[in-house]
C-alpha positions in Angstrom: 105.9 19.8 34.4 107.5 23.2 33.0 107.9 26.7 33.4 104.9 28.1 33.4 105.4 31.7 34.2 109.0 33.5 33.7 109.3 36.8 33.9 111.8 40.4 34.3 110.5 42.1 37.5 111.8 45.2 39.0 113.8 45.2 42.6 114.2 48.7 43.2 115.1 49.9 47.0 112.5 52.3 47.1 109.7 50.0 46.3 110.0 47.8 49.2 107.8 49.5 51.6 104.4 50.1 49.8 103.5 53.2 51.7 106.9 55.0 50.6 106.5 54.2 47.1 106.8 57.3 44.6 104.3 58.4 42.3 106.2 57.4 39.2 106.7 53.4 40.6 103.0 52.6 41.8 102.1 51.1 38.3 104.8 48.8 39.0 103.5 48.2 42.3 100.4 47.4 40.9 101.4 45.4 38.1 103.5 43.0 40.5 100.5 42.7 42.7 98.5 41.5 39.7 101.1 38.9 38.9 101.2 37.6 42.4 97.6 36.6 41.8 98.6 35.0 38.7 101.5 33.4 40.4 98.6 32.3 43.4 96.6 30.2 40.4 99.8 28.4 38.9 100.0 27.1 42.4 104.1 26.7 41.7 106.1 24.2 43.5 109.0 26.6 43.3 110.0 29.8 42.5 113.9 30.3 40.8 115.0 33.5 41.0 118.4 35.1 39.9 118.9 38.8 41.4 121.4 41.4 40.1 122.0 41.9 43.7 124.1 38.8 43.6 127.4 39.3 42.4 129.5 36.5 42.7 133.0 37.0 41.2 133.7 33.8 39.3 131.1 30.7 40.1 128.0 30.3 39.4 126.3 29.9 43.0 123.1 28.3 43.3 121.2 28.3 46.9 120.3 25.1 48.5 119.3 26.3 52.2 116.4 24.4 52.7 114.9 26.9 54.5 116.0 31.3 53.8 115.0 33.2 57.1 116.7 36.3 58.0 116.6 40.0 58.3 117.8 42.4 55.9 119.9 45.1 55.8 120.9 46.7 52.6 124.6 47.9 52.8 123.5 49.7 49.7 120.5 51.3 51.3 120.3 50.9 54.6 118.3 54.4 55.0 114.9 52.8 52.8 115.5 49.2 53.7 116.5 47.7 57.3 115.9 45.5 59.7 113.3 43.7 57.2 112.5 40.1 58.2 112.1 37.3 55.4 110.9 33.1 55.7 110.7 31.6 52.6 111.0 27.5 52.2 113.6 26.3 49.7 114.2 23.3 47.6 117.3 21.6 48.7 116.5 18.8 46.2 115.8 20.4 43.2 118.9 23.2 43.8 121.1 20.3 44.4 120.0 18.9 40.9 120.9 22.6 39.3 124.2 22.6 40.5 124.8 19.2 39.1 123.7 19.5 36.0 126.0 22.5 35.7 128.7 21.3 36.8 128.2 18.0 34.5 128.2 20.7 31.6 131.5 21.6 32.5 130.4 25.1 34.2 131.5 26.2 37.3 128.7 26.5 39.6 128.5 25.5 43.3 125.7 25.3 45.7 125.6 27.0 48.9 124.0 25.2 52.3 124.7 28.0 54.6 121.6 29.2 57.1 123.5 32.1 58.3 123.5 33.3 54.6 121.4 36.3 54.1 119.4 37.6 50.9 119.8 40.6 49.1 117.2 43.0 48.2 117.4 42.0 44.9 115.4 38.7 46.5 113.6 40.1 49.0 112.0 43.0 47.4 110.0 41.4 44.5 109.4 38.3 46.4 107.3 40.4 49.2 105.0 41.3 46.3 104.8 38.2 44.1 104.8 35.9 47.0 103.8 37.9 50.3 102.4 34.6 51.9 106.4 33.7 52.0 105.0 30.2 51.2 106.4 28.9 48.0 110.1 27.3 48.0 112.8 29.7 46.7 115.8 28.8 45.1 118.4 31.7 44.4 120.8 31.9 41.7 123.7 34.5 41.2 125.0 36.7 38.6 128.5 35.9 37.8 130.7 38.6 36.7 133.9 36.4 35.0 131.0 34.9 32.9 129.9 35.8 29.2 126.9 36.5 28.5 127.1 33.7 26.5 128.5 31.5 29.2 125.5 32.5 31.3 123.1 32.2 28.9 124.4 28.6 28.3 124.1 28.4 32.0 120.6 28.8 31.9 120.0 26.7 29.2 121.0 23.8 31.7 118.7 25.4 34.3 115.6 25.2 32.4 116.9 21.3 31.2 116.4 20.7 34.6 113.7 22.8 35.2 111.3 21.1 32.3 112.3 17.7 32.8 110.9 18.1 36.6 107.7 16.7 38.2 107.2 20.3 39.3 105.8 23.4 38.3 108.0 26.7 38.2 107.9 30.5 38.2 111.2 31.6 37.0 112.0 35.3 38.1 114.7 37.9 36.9 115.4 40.0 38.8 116.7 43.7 37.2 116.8 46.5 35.3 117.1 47.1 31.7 119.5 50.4 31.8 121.0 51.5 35.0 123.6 54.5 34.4 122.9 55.6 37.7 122.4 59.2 39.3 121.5 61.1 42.4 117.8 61.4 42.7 115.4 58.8 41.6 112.8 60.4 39.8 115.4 61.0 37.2 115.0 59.0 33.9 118.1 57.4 31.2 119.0 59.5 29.0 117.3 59.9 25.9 120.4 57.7 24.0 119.9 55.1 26.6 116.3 55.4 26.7 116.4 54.5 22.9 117.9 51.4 23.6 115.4 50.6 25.8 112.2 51.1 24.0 114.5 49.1 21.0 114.9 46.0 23.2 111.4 45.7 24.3 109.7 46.3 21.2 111.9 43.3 20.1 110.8 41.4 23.2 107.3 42.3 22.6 107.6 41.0 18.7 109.0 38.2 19.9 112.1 38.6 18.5 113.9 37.1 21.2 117.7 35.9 19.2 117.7 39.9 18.2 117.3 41.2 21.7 119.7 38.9 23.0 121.9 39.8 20.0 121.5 43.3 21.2 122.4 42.4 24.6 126.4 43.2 24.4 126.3 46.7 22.7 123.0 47.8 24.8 124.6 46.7 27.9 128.1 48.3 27.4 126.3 52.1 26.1 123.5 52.2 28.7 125.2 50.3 31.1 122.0 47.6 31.7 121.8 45.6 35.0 124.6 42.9 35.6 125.5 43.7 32.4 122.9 42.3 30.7 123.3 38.9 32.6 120.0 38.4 34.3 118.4 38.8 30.5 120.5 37.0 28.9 119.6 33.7 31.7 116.0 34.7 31.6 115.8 34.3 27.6 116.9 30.4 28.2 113.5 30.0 30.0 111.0 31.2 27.4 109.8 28.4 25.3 108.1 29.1 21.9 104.7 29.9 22.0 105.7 32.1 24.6 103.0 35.3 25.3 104.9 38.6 26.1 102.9 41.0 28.5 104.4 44.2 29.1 102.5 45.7 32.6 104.3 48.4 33.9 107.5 50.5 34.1 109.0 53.3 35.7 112.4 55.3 36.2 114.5 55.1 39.7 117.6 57.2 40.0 118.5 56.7 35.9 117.5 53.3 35.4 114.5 52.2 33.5 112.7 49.2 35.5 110.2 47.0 33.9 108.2 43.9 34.8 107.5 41.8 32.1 106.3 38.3 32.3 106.4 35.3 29.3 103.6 32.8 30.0 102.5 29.7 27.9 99.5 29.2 25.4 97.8 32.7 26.5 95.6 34.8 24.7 98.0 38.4 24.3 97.2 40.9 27.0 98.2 44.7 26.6 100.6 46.8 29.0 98.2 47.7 32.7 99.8 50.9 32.1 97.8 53.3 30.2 100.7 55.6 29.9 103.3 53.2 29.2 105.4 54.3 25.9 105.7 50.6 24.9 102.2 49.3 24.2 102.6 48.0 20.5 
């Protein structure tokens, strides 16, 4: 099979419960639920799904629980998100085959069997709105901080080897935000520098100009300090194929950071941004 659907989807705290969602994120909210629907008809065998929230200092970790069931606390923000249950399947099987075939490209990833590990909200908040049936196999991947963007994107060139070359269909997910300068309060937006950058990157997403946003990627990371430092993008742009259709649906501001979900999906007619309002219809 292939990947059918990749796509950048927002994780941010204060989405998680869908009655304390602000104003300014219910497009988003919206958006993701019409891309669960779209997620129902693909009828995926798995989703892949690298979160921000992740951090791992110098591997590449890869999750191969067959089976993620916990309850969540986020150390980060334990005041909007706590005591939050999760079951997902896995796929043991087709982790196990990631990790191999990055460690056969001389990488260094390792998997991680480990039932007592337990997600971040970087996971569990998207997931609960593009798969709230908690019935499609997850597999979790990290963000590694000793490794390039280059080295990462490299890394995901071997995931989505793997990924193609599989008897199964997949949803890849990234999990992030495109600038994150953080401040106190979350209706407050990037600055207008950073806020530049933004609209710069997606305008070259949305002309499919995908080498000059990932060219982008190091200076836009380092001046308005994007997500993981750009690594989540810089994986997710080894999963779209050519003849890729960008669909912009929604975005919104949380605490400085700009937070869009944008999804890449093969041989479709082009759709326009659900958001009327959005500043990045084109």
């Amino acid at each position: 099979m292939t990947i059918e659907l990749s796509m950048l989807a927002p994780h941010v705290p204060s989405m998680c419960h869908e009655d304390q969602v602000p104003d300014f994120q219910k497009d988003l909210v919206l958006s993701m639920k019409k891309v669960a629907r779209q997620i129902e008809s693909i009828k995926p065998d798995a989703i892949v799904l690298v979160s921000c929230h992740w951090p791992s200092t110098f591997f590449h970790y890869v999750d191969c629980t067959p089976v993620h069931d916990g309850i969540l606390t986020a150390f980060e923000a334990p005041d909007l998100i706590k005591d939050l249950p999760y079951h997902y399947p896995g796929d043991e099987e087709l982790a196990n085959e990631l990790v191999k075939a990055g460690q056969d490209a001389g990488l260094q990833v390792q998997g991680v069997n480990d039932p007592y590990y337990i997600w971040d909200y970087g996971s569990v908040v998207p997931l609960r709105y593009l798969v709230p049936n908690e019935d499609i196999p997850v597999i979790n991947l990290s963000v590694t901080l000793a490794a390039s963007l280059e080295e990462t994107n490299r890394w995901g060139q071997e995931i989505a080897k793997v990924l193609k070359q599989s008897k199964k269909k997949i949803v890849f997910v990234s999990s992030g935000a495109l600038s994150h300068n953080l401040v106190r309060g979350r209706h407050n937006k990037p600055t207008v520098t950073e806020h530049s950058m933004d609209k710069q990157f997606v305008e070259f997403v949305m002309n499919k100009d995908y080498e000059s946003a990932y060219n982008m990627l190091p200076e836009y990371a380092r001046f308005a300090k994007v997500e993981s430092g750009g690594r989540h993008l810089a994986m997710l742009f080894s999963m779209i194929e050519d003849g890729c259709t960008p669909t912009y649906y929604a975005d919104g501001q949380s605490s400085g950071s700009w937070n869009a979900l944008i999804t890449f999906e093969k041989k479709q007619a082009a759709l326009v941004t659900s958001n009327n309002e959005s500043e990045y219809v084109i």
